[in-house]
Every structure is written in structure tokens, then in C-alpha cells.
C-alpha atoms as one frame of an Amber mdcrd trajectory, in Angstrom:
protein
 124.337 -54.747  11.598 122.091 -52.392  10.578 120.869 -49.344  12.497 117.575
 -48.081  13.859 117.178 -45.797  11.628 117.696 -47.654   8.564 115.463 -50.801
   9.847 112.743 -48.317  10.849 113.152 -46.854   7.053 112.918 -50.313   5.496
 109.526 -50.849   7.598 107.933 -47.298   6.728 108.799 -48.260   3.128 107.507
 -52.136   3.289 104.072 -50.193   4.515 103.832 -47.992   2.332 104.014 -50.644
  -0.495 101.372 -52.693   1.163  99.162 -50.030   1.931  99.059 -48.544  -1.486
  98.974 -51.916  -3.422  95.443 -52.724  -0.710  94.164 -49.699  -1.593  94.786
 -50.059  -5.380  92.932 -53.735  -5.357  95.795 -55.736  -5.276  95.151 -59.342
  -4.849  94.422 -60.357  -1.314  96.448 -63.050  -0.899  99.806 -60.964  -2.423
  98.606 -58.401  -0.005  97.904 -60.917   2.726 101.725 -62.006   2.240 103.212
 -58.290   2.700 101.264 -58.258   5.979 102.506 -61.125   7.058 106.234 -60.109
   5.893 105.715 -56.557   7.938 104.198 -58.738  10.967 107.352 -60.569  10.870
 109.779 -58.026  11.090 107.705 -55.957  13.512 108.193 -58.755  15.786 111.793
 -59.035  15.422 112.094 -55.104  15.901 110.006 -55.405  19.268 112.242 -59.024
  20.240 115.751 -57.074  19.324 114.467 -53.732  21.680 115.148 -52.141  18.889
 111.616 -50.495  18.758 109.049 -50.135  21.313 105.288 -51.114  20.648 104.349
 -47.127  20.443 107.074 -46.321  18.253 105.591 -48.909  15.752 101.659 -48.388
  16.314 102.862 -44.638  15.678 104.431 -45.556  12.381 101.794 -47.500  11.422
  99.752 -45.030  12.160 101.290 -42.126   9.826 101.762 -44.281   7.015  97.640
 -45.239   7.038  97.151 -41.236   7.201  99.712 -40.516   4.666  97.878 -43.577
   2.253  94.390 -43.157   3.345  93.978 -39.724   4.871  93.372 -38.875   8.449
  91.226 -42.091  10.771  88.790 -39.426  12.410  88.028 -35.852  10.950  86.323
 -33.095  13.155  82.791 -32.339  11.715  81.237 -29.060  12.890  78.154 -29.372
  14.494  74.736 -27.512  12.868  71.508 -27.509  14.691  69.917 -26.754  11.921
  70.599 -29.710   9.790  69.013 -31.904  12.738  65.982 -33.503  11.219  63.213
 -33.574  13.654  60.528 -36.795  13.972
């Protein structure tokens, strides 16, 4: 049997792949198939209590950033770029 560590590894690495190949324009359906794949085993992580939801919404999470950047940046407010009507 594998450990948590190394079944948490194989996930992080499955996203990855399908992050990067969606973001390059891979085909949707080859890209629909990963998701499904990663779907798959995220289920049997969370049916095995090998995981907990958070842990894998938090993975999830830093492999977007780490493909796509950061979900929400912090703009800085300037009144003076307010157009007024």
C-alpha cells in the first residue's frame, strides 16, 4: 500500500499535467478525460480517509496558483482614476 504522502504526490502531479495541458489548448475531450481520472481518485482519497475535503480543495488550489497565477489580486484603490458622469 502506498502512503499519504506518495498518493497526495501522484495527485499534485496528475494536476499539474492537466492544468498545464488546459492552459496550453489541449484538446477538450483529452483534457476532459484527466479531469475525470483526478475526479476519480479524489474520490477514492476522500472514501479511504486518507484525505479530507480541505486538504484536497487546498491542493487544488496551489496547483491553479502555481499554473495560472494567484485567483484574486489586491488592486490599490485611486480616486483619481474614478471617471465621473
Amino acid at each position: 500500500m502506498r502512503s499519504k504522502a506518495e498518493m497526495m504526490t501522484e495527485l499534485q502531479k496528475m494536476l499539474r499535467d492537466v492544468l498545464a495541458a488546459s492552459s496550453a489548448g489541449t484538446r477538450y475531450t483529452r483534457v476532459a478525460r484527466a479531469h475525470g481520472y483526478i475526479d476519480g481518485y479524489m474520490r477514492a482519497l476522500l472514501d479511504l480517509d486518507v484525505a479530507t475535503q480541505a486538504e484536497l480543495v487546498e491542493l487544488v488550489a496551489m496547483q491553479r496558483e502555481r499554473i495560472a497565477g494567484p485567483a484574486v489580486r489586491v488592486l490599490e484603490f485611486n480616486p483619481d482614476e474614478i471617471a465621473v458622469a
